[in-house]
mmCIF file of the N, C-alpha and C atoms, coordinates in Angstrom:
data_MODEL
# 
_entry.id   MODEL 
# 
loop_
_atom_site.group_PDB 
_atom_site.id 
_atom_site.type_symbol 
_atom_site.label_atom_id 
_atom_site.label_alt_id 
_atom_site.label_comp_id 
_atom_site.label_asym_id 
_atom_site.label_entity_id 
_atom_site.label_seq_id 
_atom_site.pdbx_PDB_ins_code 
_atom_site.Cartn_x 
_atom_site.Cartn_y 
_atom_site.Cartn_z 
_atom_site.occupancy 
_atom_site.B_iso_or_equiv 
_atom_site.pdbx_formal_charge 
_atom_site.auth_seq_id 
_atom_site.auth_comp_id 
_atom_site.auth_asym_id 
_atom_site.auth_atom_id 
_atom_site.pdbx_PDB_model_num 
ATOM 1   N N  . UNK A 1 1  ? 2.152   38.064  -5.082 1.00 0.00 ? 1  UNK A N  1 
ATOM 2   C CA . UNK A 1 1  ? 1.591   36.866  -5.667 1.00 0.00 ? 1  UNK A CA 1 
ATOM 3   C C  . UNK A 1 1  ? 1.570   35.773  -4.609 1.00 0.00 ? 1  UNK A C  1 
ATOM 4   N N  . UNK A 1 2  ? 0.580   34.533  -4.446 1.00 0.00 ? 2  UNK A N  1 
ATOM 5   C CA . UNK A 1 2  ? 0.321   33.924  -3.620 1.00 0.00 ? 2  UNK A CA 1 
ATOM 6   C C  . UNK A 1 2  ? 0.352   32.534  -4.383 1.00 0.00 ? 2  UNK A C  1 
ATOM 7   N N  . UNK A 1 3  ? 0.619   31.546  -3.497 1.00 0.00 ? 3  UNK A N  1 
ATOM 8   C CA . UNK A 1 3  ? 0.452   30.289  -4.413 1.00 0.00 ? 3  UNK A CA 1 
ATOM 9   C C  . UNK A 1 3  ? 0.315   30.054  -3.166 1.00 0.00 ? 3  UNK A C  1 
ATOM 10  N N  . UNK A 1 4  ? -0.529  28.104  -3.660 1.00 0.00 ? 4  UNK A N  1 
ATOM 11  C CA . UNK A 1 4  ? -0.956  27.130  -2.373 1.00 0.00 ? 4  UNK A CA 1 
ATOM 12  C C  . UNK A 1 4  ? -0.330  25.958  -3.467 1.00 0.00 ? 4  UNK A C  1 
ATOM 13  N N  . UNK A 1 5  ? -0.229  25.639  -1.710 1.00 0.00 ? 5  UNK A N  1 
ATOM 14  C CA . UNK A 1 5  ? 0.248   24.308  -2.395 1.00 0.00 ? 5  UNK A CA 1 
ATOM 15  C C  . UNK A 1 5  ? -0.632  23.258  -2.467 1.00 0.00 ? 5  UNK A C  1 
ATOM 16  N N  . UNK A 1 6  ? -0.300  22.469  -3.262 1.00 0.00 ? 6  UNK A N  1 
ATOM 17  C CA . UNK A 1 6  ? -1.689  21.517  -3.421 1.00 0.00 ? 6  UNK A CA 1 
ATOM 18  C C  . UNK A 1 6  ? -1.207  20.092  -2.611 1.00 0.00 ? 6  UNK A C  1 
ATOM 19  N N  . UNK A 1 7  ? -1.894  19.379  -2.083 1.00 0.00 ? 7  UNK A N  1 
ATOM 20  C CA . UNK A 1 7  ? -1.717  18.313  -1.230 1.00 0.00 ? 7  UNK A CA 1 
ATOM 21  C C  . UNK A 1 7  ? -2.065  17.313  -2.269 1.00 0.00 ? 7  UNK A C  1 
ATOM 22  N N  . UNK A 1 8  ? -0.951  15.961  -2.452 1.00 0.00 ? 8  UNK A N  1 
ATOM 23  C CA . UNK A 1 8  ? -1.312  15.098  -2.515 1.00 0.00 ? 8  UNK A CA 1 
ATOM 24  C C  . UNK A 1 8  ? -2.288  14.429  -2.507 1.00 0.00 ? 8  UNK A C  1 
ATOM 25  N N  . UNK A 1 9  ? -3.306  13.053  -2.971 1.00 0.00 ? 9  UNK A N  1 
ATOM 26  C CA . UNK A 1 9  ? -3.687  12.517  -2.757 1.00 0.00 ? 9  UNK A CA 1 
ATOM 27  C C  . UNK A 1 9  ? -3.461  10.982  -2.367 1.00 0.00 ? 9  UNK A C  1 
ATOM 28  N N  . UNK A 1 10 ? -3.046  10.904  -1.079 1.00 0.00 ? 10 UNK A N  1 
ATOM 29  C CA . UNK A 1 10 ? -2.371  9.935   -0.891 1.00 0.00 ? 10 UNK A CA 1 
ATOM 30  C C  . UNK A 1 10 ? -3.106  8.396   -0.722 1.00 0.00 ? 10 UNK A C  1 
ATOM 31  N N  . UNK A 1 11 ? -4.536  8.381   -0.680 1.00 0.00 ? 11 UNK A N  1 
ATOM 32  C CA . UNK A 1 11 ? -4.883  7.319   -0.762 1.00 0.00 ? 11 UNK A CA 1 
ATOM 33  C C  . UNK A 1 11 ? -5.095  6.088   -1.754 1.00 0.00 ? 11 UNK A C  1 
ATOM 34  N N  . UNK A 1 12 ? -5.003  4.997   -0.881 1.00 0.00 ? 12 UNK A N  1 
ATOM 35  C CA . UNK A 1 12 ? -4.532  3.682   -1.592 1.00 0.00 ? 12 UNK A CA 1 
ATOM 36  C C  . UNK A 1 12 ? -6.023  3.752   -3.004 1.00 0.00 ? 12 UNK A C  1 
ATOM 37  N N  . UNK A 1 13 ? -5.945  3.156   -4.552 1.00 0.00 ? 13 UNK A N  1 
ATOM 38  C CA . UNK A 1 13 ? -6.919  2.640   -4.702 1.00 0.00 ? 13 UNK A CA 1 
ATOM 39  C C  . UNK A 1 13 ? -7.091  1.639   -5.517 1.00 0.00 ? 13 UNK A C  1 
ATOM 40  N N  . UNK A 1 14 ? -5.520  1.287   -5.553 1.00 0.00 ? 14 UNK A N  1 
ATOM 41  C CA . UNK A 1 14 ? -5.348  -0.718  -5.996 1.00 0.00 ? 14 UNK A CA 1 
ATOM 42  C C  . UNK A 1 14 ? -3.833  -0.661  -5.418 1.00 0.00 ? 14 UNK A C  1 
ATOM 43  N N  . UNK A 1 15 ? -4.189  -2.102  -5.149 1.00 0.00 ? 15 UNK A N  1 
ATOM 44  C CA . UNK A 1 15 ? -2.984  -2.926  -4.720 1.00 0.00 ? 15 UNK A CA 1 
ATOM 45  C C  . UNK A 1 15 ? -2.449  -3.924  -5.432 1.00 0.00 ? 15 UNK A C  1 
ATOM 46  N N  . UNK A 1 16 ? -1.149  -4.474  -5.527 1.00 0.00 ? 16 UNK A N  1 
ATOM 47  C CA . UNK A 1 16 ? -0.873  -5.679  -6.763 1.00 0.00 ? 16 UNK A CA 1 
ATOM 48  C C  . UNK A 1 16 ? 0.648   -6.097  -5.465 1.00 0.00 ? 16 UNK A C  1 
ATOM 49  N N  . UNK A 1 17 ? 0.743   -7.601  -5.527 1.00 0.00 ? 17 UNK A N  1 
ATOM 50  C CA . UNK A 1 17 ? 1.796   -8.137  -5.201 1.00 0.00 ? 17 UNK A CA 1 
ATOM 51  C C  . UNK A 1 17 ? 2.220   -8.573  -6.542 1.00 0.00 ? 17 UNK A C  1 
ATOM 52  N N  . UNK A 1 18 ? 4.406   -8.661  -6.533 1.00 0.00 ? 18 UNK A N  1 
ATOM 53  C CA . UNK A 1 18 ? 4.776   -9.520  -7.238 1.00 0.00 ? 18 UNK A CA 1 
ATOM 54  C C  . UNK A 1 18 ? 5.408   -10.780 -6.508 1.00 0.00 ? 18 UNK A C  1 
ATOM 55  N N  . UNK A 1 19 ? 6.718   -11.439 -6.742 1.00 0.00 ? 19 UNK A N  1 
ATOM 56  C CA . UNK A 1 19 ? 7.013   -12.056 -5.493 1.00 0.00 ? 19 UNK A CA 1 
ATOM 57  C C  . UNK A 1 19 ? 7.991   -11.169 -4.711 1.00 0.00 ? 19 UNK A C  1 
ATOM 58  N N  . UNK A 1 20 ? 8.804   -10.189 -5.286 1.00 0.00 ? 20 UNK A N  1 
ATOM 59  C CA . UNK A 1 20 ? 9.167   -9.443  -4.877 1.00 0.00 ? 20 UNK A CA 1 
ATOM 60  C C  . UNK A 1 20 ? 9.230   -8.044  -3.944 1.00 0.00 ? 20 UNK A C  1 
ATOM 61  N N  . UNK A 1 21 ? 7.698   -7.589  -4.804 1.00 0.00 ? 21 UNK A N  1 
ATOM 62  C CA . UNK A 1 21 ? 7.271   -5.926  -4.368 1.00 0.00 ? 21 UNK A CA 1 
ATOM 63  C C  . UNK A 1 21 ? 5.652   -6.412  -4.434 1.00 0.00 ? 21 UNK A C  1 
ATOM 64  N N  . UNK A 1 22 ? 5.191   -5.057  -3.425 1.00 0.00 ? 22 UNK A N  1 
ATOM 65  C CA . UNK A 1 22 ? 3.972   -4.324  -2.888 1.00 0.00 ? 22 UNK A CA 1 
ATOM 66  C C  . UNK A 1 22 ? 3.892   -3.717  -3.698 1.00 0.00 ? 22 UNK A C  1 
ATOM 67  N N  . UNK A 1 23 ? 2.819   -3.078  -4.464 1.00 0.00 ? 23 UNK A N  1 
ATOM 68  C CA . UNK A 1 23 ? 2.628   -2.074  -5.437 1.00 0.00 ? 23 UNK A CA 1 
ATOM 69  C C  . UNK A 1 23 ? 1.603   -1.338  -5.229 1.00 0.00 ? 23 UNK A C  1 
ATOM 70  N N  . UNK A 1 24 ? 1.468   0.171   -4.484 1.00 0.00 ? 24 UNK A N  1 
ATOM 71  C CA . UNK A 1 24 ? -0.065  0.530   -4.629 1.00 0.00 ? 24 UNK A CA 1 
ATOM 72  C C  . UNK A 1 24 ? -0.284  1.740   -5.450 1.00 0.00 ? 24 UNK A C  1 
ATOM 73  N N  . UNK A 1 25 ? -1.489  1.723   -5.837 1.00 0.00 ? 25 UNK A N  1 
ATOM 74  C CA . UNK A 1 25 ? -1.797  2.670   -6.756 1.00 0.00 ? 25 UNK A CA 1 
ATOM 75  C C  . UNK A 1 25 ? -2.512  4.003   -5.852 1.00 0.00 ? 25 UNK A C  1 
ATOM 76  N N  . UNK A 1 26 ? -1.726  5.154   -5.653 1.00 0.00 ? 26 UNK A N  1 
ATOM 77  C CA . UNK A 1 26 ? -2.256  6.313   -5.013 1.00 0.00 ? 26 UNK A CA 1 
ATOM 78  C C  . UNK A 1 26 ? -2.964  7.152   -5.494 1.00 0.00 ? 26 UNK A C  1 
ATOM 79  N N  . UNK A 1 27 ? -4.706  7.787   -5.164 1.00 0.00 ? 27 UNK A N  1 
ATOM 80  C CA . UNK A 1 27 ? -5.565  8.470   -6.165 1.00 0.00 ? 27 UNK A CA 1 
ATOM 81  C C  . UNK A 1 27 ? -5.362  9.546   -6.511 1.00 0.00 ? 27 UNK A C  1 
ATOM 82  N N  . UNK A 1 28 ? -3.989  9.944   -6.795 1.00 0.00 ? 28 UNK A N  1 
ATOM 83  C CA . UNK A 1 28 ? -3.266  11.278  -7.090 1.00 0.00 ? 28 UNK A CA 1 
ATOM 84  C C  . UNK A 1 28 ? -2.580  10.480  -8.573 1.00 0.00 ? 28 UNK A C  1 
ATOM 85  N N  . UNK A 1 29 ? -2.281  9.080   -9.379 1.00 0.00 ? 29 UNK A N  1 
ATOM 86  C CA . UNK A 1 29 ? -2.403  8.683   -9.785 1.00 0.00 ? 29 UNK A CA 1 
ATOM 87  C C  . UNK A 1 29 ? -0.546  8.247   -9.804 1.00 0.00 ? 29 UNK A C  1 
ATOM 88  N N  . UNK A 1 30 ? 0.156   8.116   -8.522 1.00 0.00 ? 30 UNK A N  1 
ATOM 89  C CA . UNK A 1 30 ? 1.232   7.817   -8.338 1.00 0.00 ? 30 UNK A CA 1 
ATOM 90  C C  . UNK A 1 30 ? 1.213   6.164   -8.217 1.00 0.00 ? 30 UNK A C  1 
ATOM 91  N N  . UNK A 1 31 ? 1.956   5.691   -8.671 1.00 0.00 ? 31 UNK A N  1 
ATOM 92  C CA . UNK A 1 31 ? 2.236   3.888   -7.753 1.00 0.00 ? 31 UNK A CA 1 
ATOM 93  C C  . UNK A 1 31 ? 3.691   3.981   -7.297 1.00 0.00 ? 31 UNK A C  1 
ATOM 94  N N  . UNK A 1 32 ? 3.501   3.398   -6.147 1.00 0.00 ? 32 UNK A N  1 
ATOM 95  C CA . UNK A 1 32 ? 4.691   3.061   -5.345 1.00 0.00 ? 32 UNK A CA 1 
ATOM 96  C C  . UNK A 1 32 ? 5.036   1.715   -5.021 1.00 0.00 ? 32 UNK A C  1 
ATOM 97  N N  . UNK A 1 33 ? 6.224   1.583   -5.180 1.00 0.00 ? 33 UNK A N  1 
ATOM 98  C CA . UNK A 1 33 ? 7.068   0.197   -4.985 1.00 0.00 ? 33 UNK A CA 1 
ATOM 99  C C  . UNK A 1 33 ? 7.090   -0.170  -2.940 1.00 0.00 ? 33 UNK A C  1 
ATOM 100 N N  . UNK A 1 34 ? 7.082   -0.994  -3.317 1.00 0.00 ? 34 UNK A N  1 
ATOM 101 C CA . UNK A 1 34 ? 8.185   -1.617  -1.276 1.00 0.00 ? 34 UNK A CA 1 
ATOM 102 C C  . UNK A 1 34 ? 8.286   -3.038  -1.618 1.00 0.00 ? 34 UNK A C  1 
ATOM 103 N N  . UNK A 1 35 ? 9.444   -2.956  -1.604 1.00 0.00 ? 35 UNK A N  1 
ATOM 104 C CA . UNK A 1 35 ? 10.305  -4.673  -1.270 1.00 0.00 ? 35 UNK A CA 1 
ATOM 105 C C  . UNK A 1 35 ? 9.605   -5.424  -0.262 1.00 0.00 ? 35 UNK A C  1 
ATOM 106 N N  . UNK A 1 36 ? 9.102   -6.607  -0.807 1.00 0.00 ? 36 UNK A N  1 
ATOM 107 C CA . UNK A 1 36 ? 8.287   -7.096  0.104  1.00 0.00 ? 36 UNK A CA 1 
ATOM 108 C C  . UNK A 1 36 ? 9.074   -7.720  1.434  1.00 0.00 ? 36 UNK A C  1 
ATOM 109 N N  . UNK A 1 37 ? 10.504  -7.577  1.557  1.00 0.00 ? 37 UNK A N  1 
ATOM 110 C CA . UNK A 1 37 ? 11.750  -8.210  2.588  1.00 0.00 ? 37 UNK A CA 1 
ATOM 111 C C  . UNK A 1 37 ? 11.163  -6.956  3.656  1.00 0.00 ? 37 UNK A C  1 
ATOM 112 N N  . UNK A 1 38 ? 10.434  -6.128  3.423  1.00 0.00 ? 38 UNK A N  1 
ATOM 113 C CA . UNK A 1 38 ? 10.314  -4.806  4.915  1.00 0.00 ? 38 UNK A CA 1 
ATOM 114 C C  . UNK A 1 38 ? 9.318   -4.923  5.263  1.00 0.00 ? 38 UNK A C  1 
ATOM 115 N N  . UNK A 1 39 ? 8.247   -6.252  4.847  1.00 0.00 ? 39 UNK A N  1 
ATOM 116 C CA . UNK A 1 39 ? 6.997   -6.969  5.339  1.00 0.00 ? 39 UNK A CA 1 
ATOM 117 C C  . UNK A 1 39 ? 6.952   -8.620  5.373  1.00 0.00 ? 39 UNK A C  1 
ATOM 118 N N  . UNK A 1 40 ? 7.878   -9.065  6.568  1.00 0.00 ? 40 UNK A N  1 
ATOM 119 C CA . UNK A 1 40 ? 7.895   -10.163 6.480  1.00 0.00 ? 40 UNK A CA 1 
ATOM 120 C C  . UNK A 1 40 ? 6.705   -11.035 6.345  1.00 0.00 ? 40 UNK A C  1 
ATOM 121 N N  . UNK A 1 41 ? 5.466   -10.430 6.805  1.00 0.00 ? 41 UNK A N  1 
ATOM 122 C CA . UNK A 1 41 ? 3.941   -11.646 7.097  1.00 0.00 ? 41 UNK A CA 1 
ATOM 123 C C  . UNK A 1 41 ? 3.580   -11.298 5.258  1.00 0.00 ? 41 UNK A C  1 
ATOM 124 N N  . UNK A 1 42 ? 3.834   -10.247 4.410  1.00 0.00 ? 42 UNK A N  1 
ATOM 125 C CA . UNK A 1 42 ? 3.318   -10.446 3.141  1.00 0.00 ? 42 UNK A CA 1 
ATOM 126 C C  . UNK A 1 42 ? 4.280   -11.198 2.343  1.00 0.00 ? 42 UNK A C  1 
ATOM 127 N N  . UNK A 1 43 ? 5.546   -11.234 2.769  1.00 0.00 ? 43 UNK A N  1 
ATOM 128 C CA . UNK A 1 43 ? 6.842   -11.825 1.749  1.00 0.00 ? 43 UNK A CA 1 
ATOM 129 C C  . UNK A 1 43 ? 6.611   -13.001 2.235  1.00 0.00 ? 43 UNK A C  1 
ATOM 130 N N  . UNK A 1 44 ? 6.160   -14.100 3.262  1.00 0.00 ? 44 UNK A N  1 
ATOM 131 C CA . UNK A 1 44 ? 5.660   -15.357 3.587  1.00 0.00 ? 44 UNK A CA 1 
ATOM 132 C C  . UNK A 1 44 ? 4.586   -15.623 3.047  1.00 0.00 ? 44 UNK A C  1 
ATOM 133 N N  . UNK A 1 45 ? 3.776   -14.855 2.826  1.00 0.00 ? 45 UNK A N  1 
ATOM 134 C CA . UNK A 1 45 ? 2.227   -15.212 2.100  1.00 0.00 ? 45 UNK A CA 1 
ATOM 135 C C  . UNK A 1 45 ? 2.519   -16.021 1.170  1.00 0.00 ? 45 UNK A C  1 
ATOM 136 N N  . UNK A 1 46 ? 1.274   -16.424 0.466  1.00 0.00 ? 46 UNK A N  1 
ATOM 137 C CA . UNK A 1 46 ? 1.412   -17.311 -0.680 1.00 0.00 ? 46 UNK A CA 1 
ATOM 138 C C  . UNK A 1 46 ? 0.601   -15.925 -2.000 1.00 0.00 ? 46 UNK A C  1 
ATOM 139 N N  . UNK A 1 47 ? 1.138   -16.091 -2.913 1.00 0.00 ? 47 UNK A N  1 
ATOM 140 C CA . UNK A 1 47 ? 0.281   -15.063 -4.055 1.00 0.00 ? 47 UNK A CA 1 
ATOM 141 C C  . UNK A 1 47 ? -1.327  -14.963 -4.080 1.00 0.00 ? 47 UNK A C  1 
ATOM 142 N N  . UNK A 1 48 ? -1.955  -15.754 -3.330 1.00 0.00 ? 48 UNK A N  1 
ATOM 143 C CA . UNK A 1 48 ? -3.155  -15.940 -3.131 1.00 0.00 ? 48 UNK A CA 1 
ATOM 144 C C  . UNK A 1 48 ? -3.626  -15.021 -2.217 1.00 0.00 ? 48 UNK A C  1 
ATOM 145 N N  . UNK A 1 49 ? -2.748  -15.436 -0.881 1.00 0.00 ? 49 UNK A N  1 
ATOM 146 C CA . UNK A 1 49 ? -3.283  -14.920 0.585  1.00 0.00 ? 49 UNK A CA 1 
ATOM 147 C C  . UNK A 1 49 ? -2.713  -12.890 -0.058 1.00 0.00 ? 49 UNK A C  1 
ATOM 148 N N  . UNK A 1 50 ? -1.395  -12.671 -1.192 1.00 0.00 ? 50 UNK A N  1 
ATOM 149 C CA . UNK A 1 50 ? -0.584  -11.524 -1.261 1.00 0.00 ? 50 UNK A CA 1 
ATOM 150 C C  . UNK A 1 50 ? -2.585  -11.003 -1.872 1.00 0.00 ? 50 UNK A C  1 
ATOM 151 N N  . UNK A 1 51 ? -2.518  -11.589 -2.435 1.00 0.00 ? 51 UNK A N  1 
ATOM 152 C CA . UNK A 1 51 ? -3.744  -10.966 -3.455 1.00 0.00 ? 51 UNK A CA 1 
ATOM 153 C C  . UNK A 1 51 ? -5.383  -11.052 -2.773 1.00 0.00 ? 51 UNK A C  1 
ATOM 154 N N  . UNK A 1 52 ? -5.611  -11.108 -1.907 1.00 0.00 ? 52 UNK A N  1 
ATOM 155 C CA . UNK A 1 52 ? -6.506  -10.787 -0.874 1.00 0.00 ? 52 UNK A CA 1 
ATOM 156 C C  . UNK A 1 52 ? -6.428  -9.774  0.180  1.00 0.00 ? 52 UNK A C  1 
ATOM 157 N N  . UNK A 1 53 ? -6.615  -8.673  -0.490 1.00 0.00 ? 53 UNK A N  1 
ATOM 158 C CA . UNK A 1 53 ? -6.565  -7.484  0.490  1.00 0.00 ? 53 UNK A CA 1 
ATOM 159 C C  . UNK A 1 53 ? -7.731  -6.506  0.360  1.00 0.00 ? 53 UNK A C  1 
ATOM 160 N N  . UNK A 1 54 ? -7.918  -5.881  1.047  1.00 0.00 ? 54 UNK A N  1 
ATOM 161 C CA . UNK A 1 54 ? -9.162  -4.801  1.295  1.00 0.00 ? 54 UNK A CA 1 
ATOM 162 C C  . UNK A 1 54 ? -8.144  -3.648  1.636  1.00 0.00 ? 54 UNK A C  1 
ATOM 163 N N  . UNK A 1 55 ? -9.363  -2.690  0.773  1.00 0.00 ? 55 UNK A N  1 
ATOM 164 C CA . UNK A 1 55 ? -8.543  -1.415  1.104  1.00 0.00 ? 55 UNK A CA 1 
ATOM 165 C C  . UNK A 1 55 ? -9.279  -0.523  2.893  1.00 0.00 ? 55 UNK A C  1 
ATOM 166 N N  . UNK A 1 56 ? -9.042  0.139   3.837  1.00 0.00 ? 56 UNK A N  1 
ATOM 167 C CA . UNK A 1 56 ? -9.559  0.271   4.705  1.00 0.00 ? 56 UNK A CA 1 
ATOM 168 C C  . UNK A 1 56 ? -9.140  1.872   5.080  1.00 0.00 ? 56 UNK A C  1 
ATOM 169 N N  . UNK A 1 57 ? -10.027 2.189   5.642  1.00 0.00 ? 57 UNK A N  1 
ATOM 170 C CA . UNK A 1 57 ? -10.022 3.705   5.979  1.00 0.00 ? 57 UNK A CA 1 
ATOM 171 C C  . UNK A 1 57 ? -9.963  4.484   5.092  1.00 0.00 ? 57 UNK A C  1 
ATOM 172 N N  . UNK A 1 58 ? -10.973 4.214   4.328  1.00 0.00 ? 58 UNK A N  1 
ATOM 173 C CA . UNK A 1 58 ? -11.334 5.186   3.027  1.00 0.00 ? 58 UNK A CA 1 
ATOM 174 C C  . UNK A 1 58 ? -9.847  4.946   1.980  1.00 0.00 ? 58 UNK A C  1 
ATOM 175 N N  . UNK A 1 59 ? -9.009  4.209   2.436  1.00 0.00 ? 59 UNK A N  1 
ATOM 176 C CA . UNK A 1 59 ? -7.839  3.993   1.588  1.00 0.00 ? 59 UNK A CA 1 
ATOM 177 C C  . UNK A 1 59 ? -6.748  4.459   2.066  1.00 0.00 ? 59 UNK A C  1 
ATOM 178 N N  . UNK A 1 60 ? -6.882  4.700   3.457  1.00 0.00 ? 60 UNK A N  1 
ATOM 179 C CA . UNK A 1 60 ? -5.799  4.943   4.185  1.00 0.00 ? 60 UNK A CA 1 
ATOM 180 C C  . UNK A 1 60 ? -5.026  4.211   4.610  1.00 0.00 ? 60 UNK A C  1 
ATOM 181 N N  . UNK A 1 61 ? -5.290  2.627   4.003  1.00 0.00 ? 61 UNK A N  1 
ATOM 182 C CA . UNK A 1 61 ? -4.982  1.723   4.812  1.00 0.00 ? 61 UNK A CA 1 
ATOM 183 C C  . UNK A 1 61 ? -4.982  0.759   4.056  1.00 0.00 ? 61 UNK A C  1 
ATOM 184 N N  . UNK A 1 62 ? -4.130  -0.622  4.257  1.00 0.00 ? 62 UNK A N  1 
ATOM 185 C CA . UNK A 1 62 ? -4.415  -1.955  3.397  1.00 0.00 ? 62 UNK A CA 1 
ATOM 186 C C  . UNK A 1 62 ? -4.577  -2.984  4.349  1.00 0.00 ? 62 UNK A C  1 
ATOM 187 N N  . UNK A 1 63 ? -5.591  -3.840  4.310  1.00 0.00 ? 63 UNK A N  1 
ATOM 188 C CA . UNK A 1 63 ? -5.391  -4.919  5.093  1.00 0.00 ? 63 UNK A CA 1 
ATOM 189 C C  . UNK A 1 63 ? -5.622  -6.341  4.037  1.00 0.00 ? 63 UNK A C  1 
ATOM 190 N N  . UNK A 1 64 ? -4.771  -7.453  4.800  1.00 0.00 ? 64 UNK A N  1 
ATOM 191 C CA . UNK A 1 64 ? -4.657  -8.636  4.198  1.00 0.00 ? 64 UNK A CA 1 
ATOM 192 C C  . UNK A 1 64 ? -5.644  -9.776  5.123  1.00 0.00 ? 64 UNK A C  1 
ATOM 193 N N  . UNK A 1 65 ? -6.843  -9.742  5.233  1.00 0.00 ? 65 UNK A N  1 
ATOM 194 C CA . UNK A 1 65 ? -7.282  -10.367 6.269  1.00 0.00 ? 65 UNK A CA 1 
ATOM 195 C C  . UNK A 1 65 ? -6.597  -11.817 6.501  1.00 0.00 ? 65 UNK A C  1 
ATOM 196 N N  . UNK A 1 66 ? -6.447  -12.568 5.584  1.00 0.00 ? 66 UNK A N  1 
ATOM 197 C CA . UNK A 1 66 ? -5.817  -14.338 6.157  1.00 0.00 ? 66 UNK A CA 1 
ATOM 198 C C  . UNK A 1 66 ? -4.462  -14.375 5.988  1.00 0.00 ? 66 UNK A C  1 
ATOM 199 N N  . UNK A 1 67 ? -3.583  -12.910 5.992  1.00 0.00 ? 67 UNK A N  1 
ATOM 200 C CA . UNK A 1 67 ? -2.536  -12.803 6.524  1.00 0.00 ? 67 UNK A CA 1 
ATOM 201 C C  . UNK A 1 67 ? -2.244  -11.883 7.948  1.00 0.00 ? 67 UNK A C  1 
ATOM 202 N N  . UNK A 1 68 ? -3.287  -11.473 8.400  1.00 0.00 ? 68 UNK A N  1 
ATOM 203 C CA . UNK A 1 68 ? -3.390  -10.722 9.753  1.00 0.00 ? 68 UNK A CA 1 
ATOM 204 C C  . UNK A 1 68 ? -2.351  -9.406  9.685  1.00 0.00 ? 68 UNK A C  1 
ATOM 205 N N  . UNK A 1 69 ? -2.453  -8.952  8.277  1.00 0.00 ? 69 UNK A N  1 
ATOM 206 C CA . UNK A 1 69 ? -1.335  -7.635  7.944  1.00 0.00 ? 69 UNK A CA 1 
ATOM 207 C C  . UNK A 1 69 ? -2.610  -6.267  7.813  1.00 0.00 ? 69 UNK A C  1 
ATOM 208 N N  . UNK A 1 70 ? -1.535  -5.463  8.311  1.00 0.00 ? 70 UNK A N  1 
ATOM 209 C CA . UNK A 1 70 ? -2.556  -4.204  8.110  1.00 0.00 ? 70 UNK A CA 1 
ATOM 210 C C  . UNK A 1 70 ? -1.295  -3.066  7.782  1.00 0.00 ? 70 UNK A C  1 
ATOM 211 N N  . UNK A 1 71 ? -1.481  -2.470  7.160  1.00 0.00 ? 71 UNK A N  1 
ATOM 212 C CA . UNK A 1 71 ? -0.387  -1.236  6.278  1.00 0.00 ? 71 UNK A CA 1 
ATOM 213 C C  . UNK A 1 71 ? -0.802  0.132   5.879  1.00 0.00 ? 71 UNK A C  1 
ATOM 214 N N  . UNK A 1 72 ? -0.569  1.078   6.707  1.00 0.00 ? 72 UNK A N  1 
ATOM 215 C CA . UNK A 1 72 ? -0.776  2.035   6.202  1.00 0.00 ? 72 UNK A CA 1 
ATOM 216 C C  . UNK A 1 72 ? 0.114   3.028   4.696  1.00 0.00 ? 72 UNK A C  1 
ATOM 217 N N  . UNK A 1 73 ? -0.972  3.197   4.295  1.00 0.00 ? 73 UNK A N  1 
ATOM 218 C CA . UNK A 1 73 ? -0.261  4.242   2.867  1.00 0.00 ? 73 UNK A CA 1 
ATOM 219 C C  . UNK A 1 73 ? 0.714   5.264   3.367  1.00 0.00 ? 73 UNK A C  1 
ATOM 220 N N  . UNK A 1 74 ? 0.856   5.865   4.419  1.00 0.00 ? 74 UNK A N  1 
ATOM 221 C CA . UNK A 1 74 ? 1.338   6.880   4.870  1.00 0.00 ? 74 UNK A CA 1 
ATOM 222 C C  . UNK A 1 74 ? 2.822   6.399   5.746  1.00 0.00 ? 74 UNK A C  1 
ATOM 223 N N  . UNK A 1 75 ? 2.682   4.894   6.167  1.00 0.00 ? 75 UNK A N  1 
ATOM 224 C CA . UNK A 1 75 ? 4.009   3.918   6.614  1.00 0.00 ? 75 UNK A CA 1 
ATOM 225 C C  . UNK A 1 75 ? 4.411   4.130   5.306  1.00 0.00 ? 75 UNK A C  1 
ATOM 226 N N  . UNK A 1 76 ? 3.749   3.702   4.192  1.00 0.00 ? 76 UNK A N  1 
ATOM 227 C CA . UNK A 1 76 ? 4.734   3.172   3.278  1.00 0.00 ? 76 UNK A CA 1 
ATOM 228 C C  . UNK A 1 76 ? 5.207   3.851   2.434  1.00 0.00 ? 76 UNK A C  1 
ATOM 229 N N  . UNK A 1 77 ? 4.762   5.261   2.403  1.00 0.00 ? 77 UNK A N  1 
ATOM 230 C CA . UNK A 1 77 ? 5.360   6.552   1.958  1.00 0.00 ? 77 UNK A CA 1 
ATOM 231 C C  . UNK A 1 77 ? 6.734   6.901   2.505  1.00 0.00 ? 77 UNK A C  1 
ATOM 232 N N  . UNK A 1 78 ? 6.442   6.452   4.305  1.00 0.00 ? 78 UNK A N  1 
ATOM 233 C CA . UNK A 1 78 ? 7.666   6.818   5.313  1.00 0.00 ? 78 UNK A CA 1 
ATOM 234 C C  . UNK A 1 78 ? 8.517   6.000   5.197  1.00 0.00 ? 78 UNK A C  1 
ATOM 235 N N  . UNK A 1 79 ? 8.268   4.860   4.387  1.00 0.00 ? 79 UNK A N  1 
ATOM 236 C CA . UNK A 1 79 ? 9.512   3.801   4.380  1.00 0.00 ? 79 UNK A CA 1 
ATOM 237 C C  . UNK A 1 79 ? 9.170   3.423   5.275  1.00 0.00 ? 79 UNK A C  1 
ATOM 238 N N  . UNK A 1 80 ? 8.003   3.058   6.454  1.00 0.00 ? 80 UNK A N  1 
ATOM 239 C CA . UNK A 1 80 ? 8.010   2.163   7.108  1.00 0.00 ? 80 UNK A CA 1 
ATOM 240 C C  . UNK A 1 80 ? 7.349   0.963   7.006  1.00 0.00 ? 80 UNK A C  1 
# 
């Protein structure tokens, strides 16, 4: 008998700040937490600048343009 394993879908396809946490929604239909203290330029933002983001590289990616942050889904899987 053979099995495969099935891969994740790890890309981003919403994002939500609180003042606390990063929240993204992964199209495998997971959301993941990160303390916003392990992103100092988003935990300085204002809820405005937190809530202006584009998703980038097909969703491989988050960027905050008028916070000059860029985050990959795959950092923030790694805890980084």
């Amino acid at each position: 008998m053979s099995t495969s394993a099935v891969k994740p879908d790890t890309r981003a396809v919403d994002v939500a700040c609180s003042d606390t946490h990063l929240y993204a929604t992964l199209a495998d239909g997971r959301v993941i937490a990160i303390p916003l203290s392990r992103h100092p330029r988003l935990r300085a933002g204002s809820p405005t600048d937190r809530a202006t983001w584009q998703l980038i590289g097909g969703g491989s990616g988050i960027h905050w343009p008028t916070l000059d942050e860029d985050l990959s889904v795959e950092g923030l899987l790694e805890g980084r």
